[in-house]
MARPA-693175 format. One record per residue (C-alpha): residue number from 1; y, x, z; residue in three letters. Coordinates in steps of 0.1 Angstrom, whole numbers. Each point is the difference from the previous one (the first is absolute). Example, Ala and Ser with C-alpha at 12.3 -4.5 7.8 and 13.67 -1.06 7.14 Angstrom:
// residues 2
NODE  pos      Y      X      Z  code
NODE    1    -45    123     78   ala
NODE    2     34     14     -7   ser
This chain:
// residues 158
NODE  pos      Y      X      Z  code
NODE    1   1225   -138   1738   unk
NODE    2     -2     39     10   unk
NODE    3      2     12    -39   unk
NODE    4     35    -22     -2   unk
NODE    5     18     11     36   unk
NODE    6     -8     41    -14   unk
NODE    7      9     -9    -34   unk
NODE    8     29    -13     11   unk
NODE    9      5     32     26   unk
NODE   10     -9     20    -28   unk
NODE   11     30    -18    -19   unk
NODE   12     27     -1     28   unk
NODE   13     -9     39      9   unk
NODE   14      9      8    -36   unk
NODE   15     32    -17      1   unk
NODE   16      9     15     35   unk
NODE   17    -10     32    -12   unk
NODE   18     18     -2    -33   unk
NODE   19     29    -19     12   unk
NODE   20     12     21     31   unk
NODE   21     -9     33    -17   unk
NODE   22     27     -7    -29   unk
NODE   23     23    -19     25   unk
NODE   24      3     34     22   unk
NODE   25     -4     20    -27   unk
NODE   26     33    -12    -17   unk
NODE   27     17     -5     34   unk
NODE   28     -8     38     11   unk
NODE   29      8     13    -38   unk
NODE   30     32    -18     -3   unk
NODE   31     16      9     32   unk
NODE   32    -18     34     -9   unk
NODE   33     23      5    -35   unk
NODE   34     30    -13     22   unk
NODE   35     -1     29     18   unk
NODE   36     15    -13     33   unk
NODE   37    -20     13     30   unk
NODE   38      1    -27     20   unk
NODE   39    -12    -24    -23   unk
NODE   40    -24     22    -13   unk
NODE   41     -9      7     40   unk
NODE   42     -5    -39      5   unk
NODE   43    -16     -8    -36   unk
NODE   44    -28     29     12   unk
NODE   45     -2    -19     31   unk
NODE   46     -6    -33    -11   unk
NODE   47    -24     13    -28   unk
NODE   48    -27     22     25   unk
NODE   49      1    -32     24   unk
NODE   50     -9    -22    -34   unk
NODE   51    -27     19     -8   unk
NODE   52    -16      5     34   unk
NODE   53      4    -39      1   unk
NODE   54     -5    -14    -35   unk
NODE   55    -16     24    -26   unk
NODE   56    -24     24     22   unk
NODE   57    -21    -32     10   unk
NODE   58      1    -11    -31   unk
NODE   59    -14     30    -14   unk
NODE   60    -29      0     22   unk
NODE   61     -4    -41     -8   unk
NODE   62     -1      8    -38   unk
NODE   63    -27     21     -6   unk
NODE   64    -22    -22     33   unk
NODE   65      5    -34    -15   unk
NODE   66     -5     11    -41   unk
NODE   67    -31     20     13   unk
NODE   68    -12    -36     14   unk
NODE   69      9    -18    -26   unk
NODE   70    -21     23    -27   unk
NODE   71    -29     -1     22   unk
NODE   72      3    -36      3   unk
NODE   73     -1     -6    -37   unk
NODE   74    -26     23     -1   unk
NODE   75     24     20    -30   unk
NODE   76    -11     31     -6   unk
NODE   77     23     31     12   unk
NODE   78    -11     16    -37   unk
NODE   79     23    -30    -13   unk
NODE   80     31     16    -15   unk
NODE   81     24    -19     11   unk
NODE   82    -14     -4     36   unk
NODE   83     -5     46     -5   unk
NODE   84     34      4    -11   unk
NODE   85     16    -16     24   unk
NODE   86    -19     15     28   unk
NODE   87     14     38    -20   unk
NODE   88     34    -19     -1   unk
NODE   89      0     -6     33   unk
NODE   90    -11     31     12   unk
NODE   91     28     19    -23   unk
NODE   92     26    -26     12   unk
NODE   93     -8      5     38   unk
NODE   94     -6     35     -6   unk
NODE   95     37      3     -9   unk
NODE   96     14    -25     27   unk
NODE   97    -16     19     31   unk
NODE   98     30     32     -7   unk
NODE   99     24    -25     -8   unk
NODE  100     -5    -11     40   unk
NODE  101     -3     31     10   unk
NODE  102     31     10    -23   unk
NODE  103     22    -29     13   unk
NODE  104     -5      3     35   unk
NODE  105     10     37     -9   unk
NODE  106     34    -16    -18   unk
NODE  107      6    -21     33   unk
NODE  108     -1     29     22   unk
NODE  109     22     27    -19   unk
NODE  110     28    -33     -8   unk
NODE  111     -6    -15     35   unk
NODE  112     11     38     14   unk
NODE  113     26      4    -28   unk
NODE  114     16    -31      7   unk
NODE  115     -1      9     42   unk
NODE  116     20     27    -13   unk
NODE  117     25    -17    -16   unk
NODE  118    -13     23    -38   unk
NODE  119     -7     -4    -33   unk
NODE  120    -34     -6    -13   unk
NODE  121    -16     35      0   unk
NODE  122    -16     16    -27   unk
NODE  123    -33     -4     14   unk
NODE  124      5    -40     -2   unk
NODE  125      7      7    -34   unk
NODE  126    -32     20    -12   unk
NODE  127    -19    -30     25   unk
NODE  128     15    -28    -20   unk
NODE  129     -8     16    -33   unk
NODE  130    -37      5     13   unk
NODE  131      3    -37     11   unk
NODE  132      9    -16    -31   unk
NODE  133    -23     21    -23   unk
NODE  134    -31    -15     20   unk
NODE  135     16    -32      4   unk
NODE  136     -4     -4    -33   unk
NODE  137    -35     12     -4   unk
NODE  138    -12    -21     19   unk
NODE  139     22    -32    -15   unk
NODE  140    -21      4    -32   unk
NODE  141    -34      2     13   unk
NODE  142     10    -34     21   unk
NODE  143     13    -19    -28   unk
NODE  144    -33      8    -21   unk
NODE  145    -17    -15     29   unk
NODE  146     16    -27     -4   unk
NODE  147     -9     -2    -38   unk
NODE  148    -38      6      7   unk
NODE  149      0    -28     32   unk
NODE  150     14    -26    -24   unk
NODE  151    -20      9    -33   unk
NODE  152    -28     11      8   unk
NODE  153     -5     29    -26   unk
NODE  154     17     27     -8   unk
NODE  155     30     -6    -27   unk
NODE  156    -18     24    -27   unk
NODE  157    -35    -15      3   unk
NODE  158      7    -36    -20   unk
């Protein structure tokens, strides 16, 4: 009964992960592009709460629960899929823990902007660039994931 309950925390974590981190990724880059600051204020909001809440204990339930679940099938980490995933991972993570950083930056400078009743500065600008370019490194890496969790082998190795 233990190996289903993690596989099926393993499972949900993935979703939750996967799920909120394209759901407040497209809210924060839409009202982003709009340009209004208070939207953009409220989007960066709701998207630093959302990841505090959804994705960051996903992230640590993720690598716990597929750890478990190796050791319990006693599958080698030298298996590809089960090492490329692990290198995914760390690549996809590696570029999500600026994004947070980044966003809660975003939230700040449109947060103050929008107390003062201004534009979106420049600096949200260059932020939001920064944002999206690791946003979607780390997209990638997590739908491969995906690929390797499902097949089993790597797409190349017939």
């Amino acid at each position: 009964m233990d190996y289903i309950v993690v596989k099926w925390l393993h499972v949900l974590s993935s979703t939750i992960l996967f799920g909120a981190g394209i759901g407040s990724a497209f809210h924060l880059f839409a009202a982003s592009l709009r340009g209004h600051t208070a939207g953009a204020a409220g989007s960066a909001r709701n998207v630093v709460v959302a990841d505090w809440m959804l994705t960051t204990p996903a992230a640590v339930v993720q690598p716990v629960t597929g750890l478990w679940l190796v050791d319990r099938l006693q599958i080698p980490m030298s298996t590809p899929w089960v090492a490329w995933s692990l290198a995914l991972y760390a690549v996809a993570i590696g570029c999500w823990l600026p994004v947070v950083r980044i966003q809660i930056r975003m939230r700040d400078v449109a947060v103050a902007a929008e107390g003062a009743r201004e534009p979106l500065p420049r600096t949200y600008r260059r932020l939001f660039h920064w944002w999206t370019g690791l946003g979607f490194a780390a997209f990638f890496p997590f739908v491969f994931i995906f690929w390797l969790m499902v097949a089993k082998r790597l797409p190349w190795a017939g």
